[in-house]
N, C-alpha and C positions, 0 to 999 in steps of 0.2 A: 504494500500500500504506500503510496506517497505520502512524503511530509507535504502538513498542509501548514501555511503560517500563521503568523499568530493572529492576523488582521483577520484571517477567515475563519478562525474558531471561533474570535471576539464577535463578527459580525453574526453569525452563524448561534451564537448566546443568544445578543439583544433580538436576534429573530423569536425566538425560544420564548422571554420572555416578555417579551410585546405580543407574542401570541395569547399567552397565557394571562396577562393584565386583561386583554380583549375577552377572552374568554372567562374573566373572574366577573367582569360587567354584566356579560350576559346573562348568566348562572348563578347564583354562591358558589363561595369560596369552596367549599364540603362537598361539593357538588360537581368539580370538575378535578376531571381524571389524566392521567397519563395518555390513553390513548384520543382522548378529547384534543389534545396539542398535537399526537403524532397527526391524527387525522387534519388538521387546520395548518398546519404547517407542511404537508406532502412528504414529510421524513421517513424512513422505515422505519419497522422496528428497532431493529438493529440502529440505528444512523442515529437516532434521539440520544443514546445509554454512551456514545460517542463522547456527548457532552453534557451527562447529567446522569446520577447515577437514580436520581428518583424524580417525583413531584416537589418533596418538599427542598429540594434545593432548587428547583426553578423557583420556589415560589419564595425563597431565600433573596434569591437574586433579583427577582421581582420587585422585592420591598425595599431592598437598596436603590436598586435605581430609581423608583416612585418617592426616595426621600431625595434622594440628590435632583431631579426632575420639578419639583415640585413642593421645594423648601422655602420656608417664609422665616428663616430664622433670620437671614440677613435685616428683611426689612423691621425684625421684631427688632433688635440690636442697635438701628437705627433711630425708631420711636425711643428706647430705654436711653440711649448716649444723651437725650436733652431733658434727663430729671433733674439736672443741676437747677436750671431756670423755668420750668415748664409747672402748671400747676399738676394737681392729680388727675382731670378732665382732659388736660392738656396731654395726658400722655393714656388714658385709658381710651380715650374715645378713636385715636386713630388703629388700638389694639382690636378692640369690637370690631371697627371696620374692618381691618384685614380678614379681622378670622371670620366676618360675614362675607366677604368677597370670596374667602380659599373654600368656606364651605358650599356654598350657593356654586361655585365653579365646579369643584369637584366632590357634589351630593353622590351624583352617581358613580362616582370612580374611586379615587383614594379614598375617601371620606369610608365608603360605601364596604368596601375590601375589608377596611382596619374594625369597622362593627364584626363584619362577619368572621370576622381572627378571635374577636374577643368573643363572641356566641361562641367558635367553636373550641376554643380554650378551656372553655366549660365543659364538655361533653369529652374532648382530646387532649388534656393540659400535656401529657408527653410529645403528642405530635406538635403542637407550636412552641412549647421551646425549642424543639430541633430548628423549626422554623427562626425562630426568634434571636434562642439563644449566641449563635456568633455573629449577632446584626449589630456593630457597634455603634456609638450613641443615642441620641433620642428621636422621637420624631417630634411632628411641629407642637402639638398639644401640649406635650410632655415639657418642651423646650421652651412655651411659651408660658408653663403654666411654673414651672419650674421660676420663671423671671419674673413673674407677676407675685408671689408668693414672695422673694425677694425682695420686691418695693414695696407689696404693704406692708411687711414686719417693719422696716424701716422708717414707713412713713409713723407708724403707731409708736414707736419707738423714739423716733424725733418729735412725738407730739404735734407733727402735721397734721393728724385728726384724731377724732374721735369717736370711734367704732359707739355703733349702740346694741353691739354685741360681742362676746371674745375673739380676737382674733383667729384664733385655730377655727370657731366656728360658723365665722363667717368666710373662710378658704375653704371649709369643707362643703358649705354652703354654694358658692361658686364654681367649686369644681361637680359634684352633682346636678347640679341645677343644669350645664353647661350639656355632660353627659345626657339629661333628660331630652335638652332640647335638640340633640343630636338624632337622638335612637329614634323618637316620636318624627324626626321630619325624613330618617331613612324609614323608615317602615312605612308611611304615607304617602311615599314618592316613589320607593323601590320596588315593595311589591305590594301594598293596596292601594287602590285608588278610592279611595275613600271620598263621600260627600264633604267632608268640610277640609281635603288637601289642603285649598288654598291660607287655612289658619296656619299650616306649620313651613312657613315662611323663614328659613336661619336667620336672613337677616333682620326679620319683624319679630323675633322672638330673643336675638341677642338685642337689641334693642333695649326691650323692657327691662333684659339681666342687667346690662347697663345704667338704668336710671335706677332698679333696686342696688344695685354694688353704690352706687353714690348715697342713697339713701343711709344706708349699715353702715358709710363710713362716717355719717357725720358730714357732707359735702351740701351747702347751700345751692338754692340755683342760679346764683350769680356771681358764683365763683370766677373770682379773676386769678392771673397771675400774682 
């Protein structure tokens, strides 16, 4: 057999799993198979195992490249660098907005994939660690939820505000609330279509998180710099 190079395994990969991303949209995640790829891809049997020795490392490779593709950590990094001078509104509200734009963009895709990892985590926890486990850093939630958990200890701690509830549980508060409004707007969009869809709207429902997170902190509505 001829040496093939390195350009043509690599390209011969991201075929693999852009197949496979295409084919998680379509389906669930738990739900699409090895020979689902062979078939959509025209590969042999044989020719797939070439470069992948199962699913869950395509689906490995998959979730890499959908974090480097489709990472908003730069622009999170960007809103955080102007807390020196920026008020709290000043810096939470262009955070809402990204994460309503990356959701409402990719409802159906990343957004969509990373529920159905966490449903099937529950039922498979050994298969998605395999999955998981040598994915190294964060993704954007984690990443972003990670830096926001960071500036409000610090704002309550500098006495920037004044919570009108403990801090742990009002983070704990935010990060469920968040989750809530995620799972409700994938299940209403991805697979029922339900009469009142049009309510579970990411960006009309972070919204409200929004003006309640300013509430709990203690934030006026004429907050200036």
């Amino acid at each position: 057999m001829p040496k093939v190079s390195d350009e043509y395994i690599k390209a011969k990969r991201q075929m693999i799993i852009q197949t496979a991303y295409d084919l998680c949209i379509k389906k669930t995640v738990s739900t699409v198979t090895m020979q689902d790829i062979i078939d959509a891809t025209g590969l042999s049997q044989g020719g797939i195992y070439r470069f992948y020795k199962n699913i869950d490392e395509i689906f490995r490779d998959m979730l890499i490249d959908q974090r480097q593709r489709f990472s908003i950590k730069e622009q999170v990094d960007e809103i955080f660098a102007k807390t020196e001078t920026a008020s709290v509104k000043e810096i939470m509200h262009p955070l809402f907005e990204l994460l309503g734009d990356y959701m409402t963009e990719q409802l159906m895709g990343v957004v969509k994939i990373n529920f159905e990892l966490s449903v099937l985590s529950m039922n498979e926890p050994q298969r998605v660690e395999r999955i998981l486990g040598s994915i190294e850093g964060s993704g954007n939630f984690e990443y972003l939820f990670q830096r926001v958990i960071g500036y409000l200890t610090a704002l309550e701690k500098s006495g920037c505000v004044s919570p009108k509830i403990g801090m742990e549980e009002l983070i704990s508060y935010l990060a469920s609330s968040y989750n809530g409004i995620e799972m409700s707007c994938i299940i209403n969009h991805c697979y029922k279509k339900l009469p009142l869809m049009e309510w579970y709207i990411p960006k009309t429902q972070l919204k409200t998180l929004e003006k309640t997170l300013y509430y709990l902190l203690g934030c006026s509505e004429t907050e200036e710099k």
